[in-house]
C-alpha positions as CSV (number, residue, x, y, z in Angstrom):
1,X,86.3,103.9,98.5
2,X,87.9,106.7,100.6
3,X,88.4,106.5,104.5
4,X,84.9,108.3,104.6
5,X,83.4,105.5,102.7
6,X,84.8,102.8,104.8
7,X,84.4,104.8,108.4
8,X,80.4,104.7,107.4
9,X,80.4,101.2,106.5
10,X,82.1,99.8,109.9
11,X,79.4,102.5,111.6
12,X,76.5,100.8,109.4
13,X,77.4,97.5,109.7
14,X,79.5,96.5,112.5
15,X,79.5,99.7,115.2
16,X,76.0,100.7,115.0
17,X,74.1,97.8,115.8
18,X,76.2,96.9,118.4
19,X,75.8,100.6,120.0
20,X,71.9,100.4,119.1
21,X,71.4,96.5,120.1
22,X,70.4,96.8,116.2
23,X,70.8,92.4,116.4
24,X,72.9,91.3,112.6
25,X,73.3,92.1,109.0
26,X,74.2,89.8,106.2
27,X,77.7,91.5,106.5
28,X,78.4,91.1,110.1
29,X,77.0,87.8,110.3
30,X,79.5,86.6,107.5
31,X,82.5,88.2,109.2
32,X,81.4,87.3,112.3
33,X,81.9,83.4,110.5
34,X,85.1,84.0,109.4
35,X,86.2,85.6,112.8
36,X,85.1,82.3,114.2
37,X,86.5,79.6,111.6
38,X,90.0,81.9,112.0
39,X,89.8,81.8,116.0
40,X,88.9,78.0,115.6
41,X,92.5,77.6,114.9
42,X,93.7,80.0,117.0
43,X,92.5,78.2,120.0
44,X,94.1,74.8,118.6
45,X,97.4,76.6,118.7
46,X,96.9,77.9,122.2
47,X,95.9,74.3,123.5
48,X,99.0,72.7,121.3
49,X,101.3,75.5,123.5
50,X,99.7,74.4,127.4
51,X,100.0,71.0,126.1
52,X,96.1,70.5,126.8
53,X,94.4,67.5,125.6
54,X,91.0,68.6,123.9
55,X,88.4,66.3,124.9
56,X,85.3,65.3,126.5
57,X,86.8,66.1,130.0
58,X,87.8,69.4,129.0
59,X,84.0,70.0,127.2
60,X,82.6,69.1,130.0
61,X,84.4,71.0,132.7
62,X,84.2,74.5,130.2
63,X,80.3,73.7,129.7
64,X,79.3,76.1,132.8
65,X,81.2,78.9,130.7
66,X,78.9,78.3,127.8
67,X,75.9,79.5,130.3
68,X,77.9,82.0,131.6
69,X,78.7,83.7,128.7
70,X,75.2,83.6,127.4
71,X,73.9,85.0,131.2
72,X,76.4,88.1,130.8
73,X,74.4,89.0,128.2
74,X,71.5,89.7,129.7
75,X,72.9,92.0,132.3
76,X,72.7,94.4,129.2
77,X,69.8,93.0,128.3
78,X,67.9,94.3,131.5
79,X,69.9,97.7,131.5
80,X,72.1,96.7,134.5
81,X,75.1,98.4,132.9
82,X,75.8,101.5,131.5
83,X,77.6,102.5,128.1
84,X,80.6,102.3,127.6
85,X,80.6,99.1,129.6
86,X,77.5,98.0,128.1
87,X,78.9,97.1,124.3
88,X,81.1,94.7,125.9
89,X,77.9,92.8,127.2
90,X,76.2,93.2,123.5
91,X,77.2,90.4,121.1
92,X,79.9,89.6,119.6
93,X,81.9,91.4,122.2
94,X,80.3,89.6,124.8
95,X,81.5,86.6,123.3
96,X,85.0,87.9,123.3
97,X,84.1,88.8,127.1
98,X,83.2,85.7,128.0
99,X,86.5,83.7,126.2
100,X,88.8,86.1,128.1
101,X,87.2,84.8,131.4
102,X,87.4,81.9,130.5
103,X,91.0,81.8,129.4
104,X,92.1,83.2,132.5
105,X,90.6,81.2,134.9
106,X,91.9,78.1,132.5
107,X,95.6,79.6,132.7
108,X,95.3,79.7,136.8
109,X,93.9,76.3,137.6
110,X,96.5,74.8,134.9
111,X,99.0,76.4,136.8
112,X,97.7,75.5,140.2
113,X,97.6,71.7,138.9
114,X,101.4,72.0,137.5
115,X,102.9,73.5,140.3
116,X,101.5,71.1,142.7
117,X,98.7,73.5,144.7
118,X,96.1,71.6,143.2
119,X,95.0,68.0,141.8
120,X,93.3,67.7,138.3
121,X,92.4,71.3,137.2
122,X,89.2,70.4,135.7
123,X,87.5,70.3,139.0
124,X,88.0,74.0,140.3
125,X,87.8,75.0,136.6
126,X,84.5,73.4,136.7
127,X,83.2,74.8,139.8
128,X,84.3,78.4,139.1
129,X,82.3,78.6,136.3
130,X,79.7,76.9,138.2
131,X,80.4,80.2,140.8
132,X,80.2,82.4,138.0
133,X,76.6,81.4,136.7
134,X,75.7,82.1,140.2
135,X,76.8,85.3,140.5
136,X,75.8,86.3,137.8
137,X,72.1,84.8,137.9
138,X,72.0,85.7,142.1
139,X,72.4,89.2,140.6
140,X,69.3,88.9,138.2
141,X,66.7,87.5,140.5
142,X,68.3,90.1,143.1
143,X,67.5,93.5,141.1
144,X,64.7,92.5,138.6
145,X,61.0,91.5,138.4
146,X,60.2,88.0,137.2
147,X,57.8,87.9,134.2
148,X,57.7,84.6,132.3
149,X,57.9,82.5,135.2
150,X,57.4,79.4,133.5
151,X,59.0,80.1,130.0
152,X,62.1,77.6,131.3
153,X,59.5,74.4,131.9
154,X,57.7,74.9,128.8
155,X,61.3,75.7,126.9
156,X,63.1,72.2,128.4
157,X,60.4,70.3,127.9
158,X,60.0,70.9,124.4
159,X,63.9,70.2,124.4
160,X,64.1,67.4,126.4
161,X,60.9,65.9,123.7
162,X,62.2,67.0,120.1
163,X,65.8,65.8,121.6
164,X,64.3,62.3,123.0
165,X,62.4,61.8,119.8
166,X,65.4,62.6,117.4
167,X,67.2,59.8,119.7
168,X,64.4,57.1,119.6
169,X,64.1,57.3,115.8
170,X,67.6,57.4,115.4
171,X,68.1,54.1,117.5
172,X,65.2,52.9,115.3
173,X,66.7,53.2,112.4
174,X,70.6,52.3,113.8
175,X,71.8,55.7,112.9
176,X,74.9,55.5,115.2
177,X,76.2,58.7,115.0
178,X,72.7,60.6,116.0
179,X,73.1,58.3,119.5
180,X,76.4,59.1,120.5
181,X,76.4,61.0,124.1
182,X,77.9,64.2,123.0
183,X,76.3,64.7,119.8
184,X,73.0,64.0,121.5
185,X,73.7,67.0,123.8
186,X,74.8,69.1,120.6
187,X,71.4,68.0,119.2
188,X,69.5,68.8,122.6
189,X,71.4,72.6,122.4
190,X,70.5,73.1,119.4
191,X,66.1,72.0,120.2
192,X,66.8,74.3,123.5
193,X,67.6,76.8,121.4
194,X,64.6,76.4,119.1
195,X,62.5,75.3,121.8
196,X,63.5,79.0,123.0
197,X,63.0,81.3,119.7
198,X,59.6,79.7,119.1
199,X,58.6,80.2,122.8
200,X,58.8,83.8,122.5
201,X,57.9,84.2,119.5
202,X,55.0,82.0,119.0
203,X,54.0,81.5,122.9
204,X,54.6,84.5,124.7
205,X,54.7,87.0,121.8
206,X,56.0,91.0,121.6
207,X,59.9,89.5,120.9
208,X,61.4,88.8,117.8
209,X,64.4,86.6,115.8
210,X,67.6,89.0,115.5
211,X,69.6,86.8,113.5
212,X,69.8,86.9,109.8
213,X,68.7,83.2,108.3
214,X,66.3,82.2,110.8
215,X,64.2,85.7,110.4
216,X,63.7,84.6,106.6
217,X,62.3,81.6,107.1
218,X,60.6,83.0,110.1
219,X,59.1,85.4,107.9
220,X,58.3,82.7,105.3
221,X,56.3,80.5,107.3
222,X,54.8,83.4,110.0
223,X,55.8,81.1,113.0
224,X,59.1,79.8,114.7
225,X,58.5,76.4,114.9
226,X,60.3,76.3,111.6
227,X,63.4,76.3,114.0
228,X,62.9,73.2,114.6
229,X,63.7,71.8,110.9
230,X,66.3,74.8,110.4
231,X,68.2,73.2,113.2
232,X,67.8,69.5,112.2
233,X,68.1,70.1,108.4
234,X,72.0,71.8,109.0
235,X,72.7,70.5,112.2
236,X,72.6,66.6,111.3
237,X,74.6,66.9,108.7
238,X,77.4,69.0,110.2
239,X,77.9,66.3,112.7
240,X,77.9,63.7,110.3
241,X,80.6,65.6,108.4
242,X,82.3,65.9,111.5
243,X,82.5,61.9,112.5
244,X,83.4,61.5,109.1
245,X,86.3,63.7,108.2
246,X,87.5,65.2,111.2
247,X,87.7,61.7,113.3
248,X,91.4,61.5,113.0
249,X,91.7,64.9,114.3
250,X,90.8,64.3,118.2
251,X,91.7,68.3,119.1
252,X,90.0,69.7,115.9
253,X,87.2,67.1,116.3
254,X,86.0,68.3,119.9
255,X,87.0,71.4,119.4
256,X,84.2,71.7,116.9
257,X,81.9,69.7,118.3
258,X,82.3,72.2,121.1
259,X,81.3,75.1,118.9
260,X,78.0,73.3,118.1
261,X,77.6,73.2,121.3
262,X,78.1,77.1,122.3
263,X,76.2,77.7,119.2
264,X,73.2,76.0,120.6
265,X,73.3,76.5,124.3
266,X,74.7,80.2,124.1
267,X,71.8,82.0,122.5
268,X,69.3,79.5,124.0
269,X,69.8,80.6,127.3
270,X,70.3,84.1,127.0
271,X,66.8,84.0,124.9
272,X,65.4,82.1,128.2
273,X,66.7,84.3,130.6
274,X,65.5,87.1,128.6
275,X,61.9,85.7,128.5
276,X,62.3,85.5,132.5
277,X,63.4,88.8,133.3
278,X,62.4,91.0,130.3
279,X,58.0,91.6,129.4
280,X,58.2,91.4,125.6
C-alpha cells in the first residue's frame, strides 16, 4: 500500500464522514474503541499525577460535562457554525472538544482549592459545567425554532419506566448489583439513550441510527425498540464484569463505570436535543 493507498483510506474512512456528517464505518468505529480503551488509561495516569481520587464525588461533579459535551454537538447539528470550526463539533472530535474543556476547567478549580482561593473544588467544577449547559442550551432556544416539543417527556418517561422496571425485577429476584445507585443511573443512560433512538425513529419518523451495530439490528427487526434489548443484553453484563473483576481497582472501577455512563447519556441527549430543534 503506497502513501496514495493510505491517504484515500484515512479520506474514506475517517476524514470524509466527519467532513460530510457521513455518521460511522466498521473501521472507524473499531478505532474509535481502541482510541478509547488506550485514553482509558491515559486518564488514570493524569488523575495518578493531580493526585485525584476517582470516585463517586468526582462522577458526579463531571456529570454536567457529559450533557455538555453531547449539547456542543448540536450546535453543528443545527448549522450554527461554520467549517472549519464545524468538524470540531462533529463526532469524535467533539468528544476530544468536550474532554479539553473539561480538563481545563478541572486543572483551575484544583488549583483554586490547593492554593487556598477556594474550598472543595467539586463545587465550582460542578456549577461551571452546570453554566456551560446553559450557555450552550440558552443559545439553542435563542436562534432556532422548536419542533418536537414534547420528544423529551415521551423520551424520559420511557426511561424513567424501562429503568424502574429493570430495578423492581432486579430487587425481585435479589440481583444486588442491578440495584446499586450508580449502576442504576448507568442502566437509566443507557434506556434514555434507547428511549431516544426509538423515539425518532419509530415515533416521530424522517431520522435515522448512524452507528454501526445498532443499524443492523435495526434493519433486522424494521423498528428501534430493539434498543432496548441491545442495551440490556451487553450492558448487564459489562457491569457485572465490572463488580467482579475490577472491584479492587477503585480508580479503574469508576473510571469505567463512568464511560458507561457518557456512553449512554452522551448520544442520548444530543439525539433529544436534535429531535427538539431539528424537523426530521
Amino acid at each position: 500500500m503506497d502513501f496514495m493507498d493510505i491517504g484515500s483510506f484515512i479520506a474514506k474512512y475517517f476524514i470524509d464522514p466527519i467532513i460530510y456528517n457521513e455518521g460511522y464505518n466498521v473501521v472507524n468505529t473499531l478505532t474509535y474503541a481502541i482510541i478509547l480503551g488506550i485514553s482509558l488509561f491515559a486518564i488514570l495516569k493524569l488523575m495518578e499525577l493531580l493526585k485525584l481520587k476517582i470516585d463517586e464525588r468526582l462522577i458526579m461533579a463531571t456529570a454536567p460535562y457529559i450533557i455538555l459535551g453531547a449539547s456542543l454537538r448540536n450546535l453543528e447539528d443545527v448549522h450554527l457554525l461554520s467549517p472549519p470550526l464545524s468538524y470540531m463539533f462533529i463526532t469524535p472530535l467533539v468528544y476530544v472538544l468536550a474532554f479539553l474543556i473539561t480538563l481545563a476547567v478541572l486543572l483551575i478549580c484544583v488549583y483554586l482549592e490547593r492554593s487556598g482561593r477556594a474550598g472543595d473544588y467539586s463545587k465550582p467544577y460542578f456549577w461551571a459545567g452546570i453554566a456551560g449547559i446553559v450557555i450552550v442550551w440558552g443559545t439553542l432556544l435563542l436562534t432556532q425554532p422548536v419542533w418536537v416539543w414534547w420528544a423529551p417527556i415521551v423520551v424520559i418517561a420511557l426511561a424513567f419506566t424501562f429503568t424502574g422496571v429493570i430495578y423492581l425485577i432486579a430487587r425481585r429476584l435479589k440481583i444486588g448489583f442491578l440495584t446499586m445507585p450508580l449502576n442504576v443511573a448507568i442502566l437509566g443512560a443507557h434506556m434514555f439513550d434507547a428511549s431516544s433512538t426509538f423515539t425518532a425513529v419509530d415515533i416521530v419518523t424522517g431520522f435515522a441510527e448512524k452507528h454501526v451495530v445498532p443499524t443492523l439490528f435495526i434493519d433486522i427487526t424494521h423498528t428501534a425498540f430493539v434498543m432496548y434489548f441491545l442495551k440490556l443484553a451487553v450492558f448487564i453484563p459489562v457491569i457485572y464484569l465490572i463488580e467482579k473483576y475490577f472491584i479492587e481497582d477503585k480508580d479503574l472501577y469508576y473510571i469505567l463505570k463512568f464511560v458507561l455512563l457518557v456512553l449512554g447519556f452522551g448520544p442520548g441527549i444530543r439525539n433529544t436535543l436534535e429531535l427538539v430543534f431539528i424537523h426530521g
